[in-house]
C-alpha positions as CSV (number, residue, x, y, z in Angstrom):
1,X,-2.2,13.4,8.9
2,X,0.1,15.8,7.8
3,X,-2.5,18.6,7.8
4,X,-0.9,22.1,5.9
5,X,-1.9,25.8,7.5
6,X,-2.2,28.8,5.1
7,X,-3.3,31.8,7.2
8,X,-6.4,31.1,9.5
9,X,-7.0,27.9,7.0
10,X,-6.3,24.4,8.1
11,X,-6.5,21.5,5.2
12,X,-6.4,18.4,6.8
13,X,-8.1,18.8,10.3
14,X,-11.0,18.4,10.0
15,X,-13.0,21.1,7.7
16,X,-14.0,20.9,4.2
17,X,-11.9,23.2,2.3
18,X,-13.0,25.1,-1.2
19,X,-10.2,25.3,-4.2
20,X,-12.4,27.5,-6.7
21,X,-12.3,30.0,-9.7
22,X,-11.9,30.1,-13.4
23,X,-9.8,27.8,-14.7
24,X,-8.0,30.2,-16.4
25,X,-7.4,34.2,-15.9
26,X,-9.4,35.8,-18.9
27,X,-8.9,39.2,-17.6
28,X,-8.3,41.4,-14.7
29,X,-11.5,42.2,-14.2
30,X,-13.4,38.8,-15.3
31,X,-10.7,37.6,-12.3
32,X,-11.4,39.9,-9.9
33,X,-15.2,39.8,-10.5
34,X,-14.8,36.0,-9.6
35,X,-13.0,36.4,-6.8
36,X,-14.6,38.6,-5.0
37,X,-18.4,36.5,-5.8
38,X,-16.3,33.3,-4.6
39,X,-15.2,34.7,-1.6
40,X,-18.5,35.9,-0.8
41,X,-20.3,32.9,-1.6
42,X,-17.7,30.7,0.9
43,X,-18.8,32.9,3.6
44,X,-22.2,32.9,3.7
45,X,-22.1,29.2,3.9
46,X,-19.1,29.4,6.4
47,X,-16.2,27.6,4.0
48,X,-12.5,27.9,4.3
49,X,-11.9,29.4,0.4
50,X,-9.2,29.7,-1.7
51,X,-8.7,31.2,-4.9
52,X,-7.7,29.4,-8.4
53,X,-6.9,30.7,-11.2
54,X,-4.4,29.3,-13.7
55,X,-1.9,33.0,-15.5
56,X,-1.2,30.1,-18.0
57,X,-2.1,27.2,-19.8
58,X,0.6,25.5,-21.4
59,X,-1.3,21.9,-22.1
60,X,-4.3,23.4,-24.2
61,X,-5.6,21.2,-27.2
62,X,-4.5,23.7,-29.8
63,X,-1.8,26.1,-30.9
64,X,-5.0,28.1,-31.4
65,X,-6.5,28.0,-28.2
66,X,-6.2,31.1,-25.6
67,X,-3.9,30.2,-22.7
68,X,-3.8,33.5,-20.0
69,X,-1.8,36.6,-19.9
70,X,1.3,34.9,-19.1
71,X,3.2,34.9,-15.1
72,X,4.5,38.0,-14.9
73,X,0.8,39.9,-16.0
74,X,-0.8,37.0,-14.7
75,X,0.8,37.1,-11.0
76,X,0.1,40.8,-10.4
77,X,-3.3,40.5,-11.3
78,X,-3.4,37.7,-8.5
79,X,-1.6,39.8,-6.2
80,X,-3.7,42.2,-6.6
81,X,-6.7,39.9,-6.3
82,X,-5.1,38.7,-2.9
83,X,-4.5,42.3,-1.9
84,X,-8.2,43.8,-2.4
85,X,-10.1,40.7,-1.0
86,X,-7.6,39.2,1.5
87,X,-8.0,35.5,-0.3
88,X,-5.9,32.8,-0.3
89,X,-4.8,32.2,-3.3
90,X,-3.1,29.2,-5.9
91,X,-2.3,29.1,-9.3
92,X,-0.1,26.5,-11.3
93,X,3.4,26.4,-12.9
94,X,4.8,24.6,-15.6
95,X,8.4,25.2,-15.7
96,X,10.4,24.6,-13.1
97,X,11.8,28.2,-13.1
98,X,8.2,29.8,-12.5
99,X,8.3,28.1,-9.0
100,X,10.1,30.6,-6.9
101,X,8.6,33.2,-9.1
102,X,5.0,32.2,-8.5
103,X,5.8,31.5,-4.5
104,X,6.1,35.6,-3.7
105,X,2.8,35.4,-4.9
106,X,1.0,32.8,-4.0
107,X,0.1,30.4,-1.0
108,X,0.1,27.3,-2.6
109,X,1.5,26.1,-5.7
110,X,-0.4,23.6,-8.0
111,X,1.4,20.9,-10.5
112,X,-0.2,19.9,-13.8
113,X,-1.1,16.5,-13.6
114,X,0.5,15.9,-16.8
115,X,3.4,17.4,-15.0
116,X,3.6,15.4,-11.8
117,X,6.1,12.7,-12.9
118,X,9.0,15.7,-13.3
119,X,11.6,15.8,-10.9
120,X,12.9,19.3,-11.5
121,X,10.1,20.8,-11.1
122,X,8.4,19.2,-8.3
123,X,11.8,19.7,-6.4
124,X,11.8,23.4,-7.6
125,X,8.3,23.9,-6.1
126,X,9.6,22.2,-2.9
127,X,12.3,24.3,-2.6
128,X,9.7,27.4,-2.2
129,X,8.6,26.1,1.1
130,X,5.4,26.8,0.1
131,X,2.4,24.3,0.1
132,X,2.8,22.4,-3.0
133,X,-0.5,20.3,-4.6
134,X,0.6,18.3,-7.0
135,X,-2.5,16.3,-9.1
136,X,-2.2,12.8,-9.8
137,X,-1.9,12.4,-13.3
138,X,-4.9,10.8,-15.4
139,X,-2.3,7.9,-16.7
140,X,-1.3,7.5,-12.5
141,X,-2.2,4.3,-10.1
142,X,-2.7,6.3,-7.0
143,X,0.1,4.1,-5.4
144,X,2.5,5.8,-7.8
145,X,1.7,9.2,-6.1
146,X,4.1,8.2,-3.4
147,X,7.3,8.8,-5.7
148,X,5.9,12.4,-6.5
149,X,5.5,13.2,-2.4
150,X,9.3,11.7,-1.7
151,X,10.4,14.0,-3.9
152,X,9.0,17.2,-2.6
153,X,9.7,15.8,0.5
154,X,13.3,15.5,-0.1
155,X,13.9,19.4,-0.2
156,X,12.0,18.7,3.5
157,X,9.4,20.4,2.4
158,X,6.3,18.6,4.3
159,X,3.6,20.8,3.5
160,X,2.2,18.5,0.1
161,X,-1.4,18.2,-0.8
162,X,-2.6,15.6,-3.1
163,X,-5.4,16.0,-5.6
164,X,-7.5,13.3,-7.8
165,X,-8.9,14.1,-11.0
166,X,-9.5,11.3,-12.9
167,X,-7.9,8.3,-14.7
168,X,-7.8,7.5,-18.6
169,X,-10.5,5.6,-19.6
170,X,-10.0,4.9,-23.2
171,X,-9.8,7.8,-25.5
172,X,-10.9,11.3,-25.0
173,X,-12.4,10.1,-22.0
174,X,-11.6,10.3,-17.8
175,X,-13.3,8.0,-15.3
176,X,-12.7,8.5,-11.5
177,X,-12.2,5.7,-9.2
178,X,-13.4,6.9,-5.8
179,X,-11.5,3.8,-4.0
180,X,-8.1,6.4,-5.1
181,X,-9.3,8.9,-2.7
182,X,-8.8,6.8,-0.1
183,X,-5.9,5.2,-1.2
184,X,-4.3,8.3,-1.9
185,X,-5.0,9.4,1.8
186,X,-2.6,6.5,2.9
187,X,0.4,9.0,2.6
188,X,-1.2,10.6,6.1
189,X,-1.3,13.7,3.2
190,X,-4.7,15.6,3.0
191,X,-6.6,14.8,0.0
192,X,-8.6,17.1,-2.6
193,X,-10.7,16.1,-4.9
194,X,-11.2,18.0,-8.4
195,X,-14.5,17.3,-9.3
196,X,-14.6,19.4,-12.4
197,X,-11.8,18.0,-14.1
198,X,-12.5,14.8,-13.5
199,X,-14.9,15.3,-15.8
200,X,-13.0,16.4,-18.3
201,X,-13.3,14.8,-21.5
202,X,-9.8,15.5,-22.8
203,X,-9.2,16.6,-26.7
204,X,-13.1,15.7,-27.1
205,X,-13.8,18.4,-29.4
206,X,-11.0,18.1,-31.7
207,X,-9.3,21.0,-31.1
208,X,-10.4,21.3,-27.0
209,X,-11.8,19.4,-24.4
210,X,-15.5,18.9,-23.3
211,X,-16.9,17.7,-20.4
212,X,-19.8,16.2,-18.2
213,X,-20.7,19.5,-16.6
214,X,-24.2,18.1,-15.7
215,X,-22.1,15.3,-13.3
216,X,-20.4,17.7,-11.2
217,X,-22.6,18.0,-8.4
218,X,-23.3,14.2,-7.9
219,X,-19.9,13.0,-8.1
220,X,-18.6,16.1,-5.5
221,X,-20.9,14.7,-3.3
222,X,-20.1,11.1,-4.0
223,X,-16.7,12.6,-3.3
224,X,-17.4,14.2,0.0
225,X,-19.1,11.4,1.5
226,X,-16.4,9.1,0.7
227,X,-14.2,11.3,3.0
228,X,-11.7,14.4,1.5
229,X,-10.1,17.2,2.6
230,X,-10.9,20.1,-0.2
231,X,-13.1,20.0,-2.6
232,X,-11.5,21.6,-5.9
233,X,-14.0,23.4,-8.6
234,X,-13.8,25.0,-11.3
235,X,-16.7,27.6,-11.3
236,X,-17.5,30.6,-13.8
237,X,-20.5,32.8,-14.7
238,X,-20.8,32.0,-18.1
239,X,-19.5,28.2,-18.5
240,X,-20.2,28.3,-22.3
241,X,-18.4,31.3,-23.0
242,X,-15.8,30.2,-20.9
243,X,-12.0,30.7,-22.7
244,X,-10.9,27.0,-20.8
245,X,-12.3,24.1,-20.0
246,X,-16.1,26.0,-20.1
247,X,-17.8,22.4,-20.8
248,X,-16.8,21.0,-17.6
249,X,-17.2,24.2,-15.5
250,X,-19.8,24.6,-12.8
251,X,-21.9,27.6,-13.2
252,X,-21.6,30.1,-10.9
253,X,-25.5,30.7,-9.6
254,X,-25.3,26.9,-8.9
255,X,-22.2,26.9,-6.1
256,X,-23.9,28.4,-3.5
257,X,-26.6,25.3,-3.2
258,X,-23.9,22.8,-3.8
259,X,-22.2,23.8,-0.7
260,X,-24.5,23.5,1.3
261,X,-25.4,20.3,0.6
262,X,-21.6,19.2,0.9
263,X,-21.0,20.4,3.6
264,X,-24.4,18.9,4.9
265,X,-22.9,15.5,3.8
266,X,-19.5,16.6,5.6
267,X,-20.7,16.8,9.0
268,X,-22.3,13.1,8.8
269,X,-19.5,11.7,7.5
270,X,-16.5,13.6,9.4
């Protein structure tokens, strides 16, 4: 296993690793406000954490649709995020241009899975030398996945994490396949599993997407037992008032027990 190191945090040795936050950055202080509850929450139940939040979403439903304050607002309300509670942090790009960019801030740079077929720009988030996750997309076999890892890998950049979130299954709707978290770990690359947005119910609202929020915690523990590296969730304290992806968002008050019982499940089965 090609296991990556950020900090004191080791993905791919052994612990169960939390990818958590809103999915998107409403404002500085909703961000910070989630951070710091996050962090808090990892530690009393003794969980490698690390922060998401996207400063941009470019693939929203509609032209209508809120989509972050944008990189360069976005990234100093990160650093500043990192800076006050000392978190690791991730966020993800959609232009190949915003990788080197996003890389002074971040620790680890995510890759749309709509995204994760383009060459420029998972070279360009190679190039960073940075940890690069790049999410299989929901129209991927997880075989396929092995083109996206050569080429990070060919800027010899190892440091590559893989994440499943679902396949299409039929429209407006995502199914996930557990047998692809295994198959995915057969690149000797640590695996994480994003629970929440396999859930996702794409476009199913017309002009956004819904979701099977009340799912979440059985299939992260489906997806624990089955054996992963990082568990990825998208968490806020108001799901339906949520300005992204809200129908498929775990609420906050319910992470803490979750945890628990994941990582419960993670010690029998590691």
């Amino acid at each position: 296993m090609d296991a990556v190191t950020i900090g004191d945090i080791s993905i791919g040795t052994g612990e169960l690793v939390l990818i958590a936050g809103p999915c998107v950055i409403e404002s500085e202080k909703h961000a910070r406000f989630m951070a710091e509850r996050l962090a808090e929450i990892a530690a009393i139940v003794n969980m490698p954490f690390i922060f998401k939040a996207s400063f941009d979403k470019a693939n929203r439903s509609s032209i209508e649709s809120y989509r972050g304050p944008g990189i360069v607002k976005g990234l100093d309300i990160l650093s500043g995020i990192k800076q006050s509670f000392k978190v690791a942090l991730t966020t993800d790009i959609h232009e190949p241009d915003q990788a080197e960019t996003a890389a002074q801030v971040v620790d680890i740079i995510q890759i749309p899975a709509f995204l994760c077929r383009q060459t420029d720009i998972l070279v360009a988030s190679g190039e960073t030398g940075i940890v690069v996750n790049v999410k299989k997309g929901q129209f991927m076999a997880p075989w396929d996945m092995a083109n996206a890892v050569k080429k990070i890998e060919s800027t010899g950049n190892k440091k590559v994490l893989i994440t499943e979130r679902g396949a299409s299954f039929g429209y407006n709707n995502l199914v996930c396949d557990l047998r692809s978290l295994g198959l995915l770990r057969s690149f000797n690359k640590p695996v994480v599993f994003d629970v929440t947005h396999s859930l996702q119910l794409p476009g199913g609202k017309g002009d956004s997407s819904g979701g099977n929020r009340e799912f979440i915690a059985p299939l992260a523990r489906a997806g624990v037992a089955f054996g992963i590296d990082a568990v990825f969730l998208e968490v806020h304290d108001h799901p339906q008032q949520a300005l992204s992806d809200g129908a498929n968002s775990l609420s906050l008050h319910e992470l803490e027990p979750l945890l628990r019982q994941l990582l419960e499940i993670h010690e029998v089965v590691a």
